[in-house]
C-alpha positions as CSV (number, residue, x, y, z in Angstrom):
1,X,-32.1,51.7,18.2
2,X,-33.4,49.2,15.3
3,X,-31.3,49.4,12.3
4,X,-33.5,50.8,9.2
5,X,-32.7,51.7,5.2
6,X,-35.8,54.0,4.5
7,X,-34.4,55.6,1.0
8,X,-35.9,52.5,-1.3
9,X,-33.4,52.9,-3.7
10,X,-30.7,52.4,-0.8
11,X,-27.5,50.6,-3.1
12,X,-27.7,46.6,-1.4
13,X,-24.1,44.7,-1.3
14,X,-24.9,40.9,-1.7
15,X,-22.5,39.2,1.0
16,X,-23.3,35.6,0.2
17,X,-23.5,35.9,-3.3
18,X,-23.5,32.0,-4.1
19,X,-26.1,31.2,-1.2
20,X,-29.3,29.5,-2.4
21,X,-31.1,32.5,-1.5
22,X,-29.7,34.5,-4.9
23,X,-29.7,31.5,-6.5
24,X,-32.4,29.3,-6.6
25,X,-34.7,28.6,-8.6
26,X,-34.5,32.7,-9.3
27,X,-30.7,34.1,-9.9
28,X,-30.7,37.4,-8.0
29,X,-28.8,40.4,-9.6
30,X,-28.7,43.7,-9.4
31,X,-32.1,44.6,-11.3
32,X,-33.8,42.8,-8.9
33,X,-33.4,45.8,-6.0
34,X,-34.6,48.2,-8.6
35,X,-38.0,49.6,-8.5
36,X,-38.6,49.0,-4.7
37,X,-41.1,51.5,-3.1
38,X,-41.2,53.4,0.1
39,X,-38.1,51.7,2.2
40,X,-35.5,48.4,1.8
41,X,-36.4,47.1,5.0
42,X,-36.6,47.8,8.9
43,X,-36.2,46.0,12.3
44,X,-32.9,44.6,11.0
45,X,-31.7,42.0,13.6
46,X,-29.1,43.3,15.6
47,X,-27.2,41.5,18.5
48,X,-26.9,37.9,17.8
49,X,-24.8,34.9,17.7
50,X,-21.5,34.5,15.6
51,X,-22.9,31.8,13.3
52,X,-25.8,34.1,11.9
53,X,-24.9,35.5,8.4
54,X,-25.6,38.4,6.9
55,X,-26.6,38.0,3.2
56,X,-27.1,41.7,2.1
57,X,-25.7,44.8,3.7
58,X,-26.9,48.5,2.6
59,X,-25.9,52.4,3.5
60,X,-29.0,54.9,3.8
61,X,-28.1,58.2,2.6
62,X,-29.3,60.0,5.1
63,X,-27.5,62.0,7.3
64,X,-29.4,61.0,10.1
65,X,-28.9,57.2,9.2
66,X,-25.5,57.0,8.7
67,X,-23.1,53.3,8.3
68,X,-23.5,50.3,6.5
69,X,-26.2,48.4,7.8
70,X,-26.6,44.6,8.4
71,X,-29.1,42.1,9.9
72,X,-31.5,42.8,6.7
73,X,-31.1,39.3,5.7
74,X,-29.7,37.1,7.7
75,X,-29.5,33.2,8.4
76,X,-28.2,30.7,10.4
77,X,-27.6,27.1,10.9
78,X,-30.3,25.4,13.6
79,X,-30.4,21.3,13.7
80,X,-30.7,19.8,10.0
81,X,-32.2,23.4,8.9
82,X,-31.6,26.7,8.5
83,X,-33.1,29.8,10.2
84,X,-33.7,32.6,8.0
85,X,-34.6,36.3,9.6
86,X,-35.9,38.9,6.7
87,X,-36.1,42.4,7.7
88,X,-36.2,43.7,3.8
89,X,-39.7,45.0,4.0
90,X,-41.1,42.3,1.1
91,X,-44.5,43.2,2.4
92,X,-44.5,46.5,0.5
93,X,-43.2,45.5,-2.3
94,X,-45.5,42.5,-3.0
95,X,-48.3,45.2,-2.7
96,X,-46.8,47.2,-5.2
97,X,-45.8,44.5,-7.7
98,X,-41.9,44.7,-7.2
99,X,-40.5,42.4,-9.3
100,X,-37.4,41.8,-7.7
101,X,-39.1,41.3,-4.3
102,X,-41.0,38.9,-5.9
103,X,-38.3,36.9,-7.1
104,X,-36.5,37.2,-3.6
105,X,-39.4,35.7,-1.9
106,X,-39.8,33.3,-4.2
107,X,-36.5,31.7,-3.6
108,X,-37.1,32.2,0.2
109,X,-40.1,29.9,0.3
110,X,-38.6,27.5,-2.3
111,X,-35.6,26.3,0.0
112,X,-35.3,23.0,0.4
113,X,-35.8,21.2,3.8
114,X,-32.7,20.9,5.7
115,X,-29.2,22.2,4.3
């Protein structure tokens, strides 16, 4: 089973509230998950190493979908870099103007090279 938030306006925990990520060059709050359309995300990572971290967790309120659910976010150490999975479902919201996701993904593609 692949881990899913499909009620858009899901409440997000920030884990890693300092990481660059929330930070940089955008500061990521709580406005930013607001006005997301259609679902937070799917095909959250799931089995994986102990040195991946998870950056957001979030609880569907579904019946059906019950738990806190990580792997939405999540990133890792690899070599001088980092790895960085996304599972939030930015592709929809870019579509429909999100701010927030917009702002999100612009501090994803803005990382620096290396750490």
């Amino acid at each position: 089973e692949t881990a899913r938030i499909t009620d858009e306006d899901a409440p997000v925990t920030v884990l890693v509230p300092a990481d660059p990520v929330f930070t940089t060059p955008n500061r990521i709050g709580p406005g930013d998950w607001q006005g997301w359309v259609q679902e937070r995300g799917t095909y959250f990572l799931d089995a994986r190493d102990p040195r991946y971290v998870d950056l957001v967790s979030m609880t569907d309120p579904f019946p059906l979908n019950p738990g806190v659910r990580k792997g939405a976010l999540v990133e890792a150490p690899v070599g001088q870099g980092t790895w960085t999975y996304v599972g939030l479902g930015l592709f929809r919201q870019v579509t429909a103007g999100t701010p927030g996701a917009y702002r999100l993904l612009a501090n994803l593609v803005s990382r620096p090279a290396g750490r």
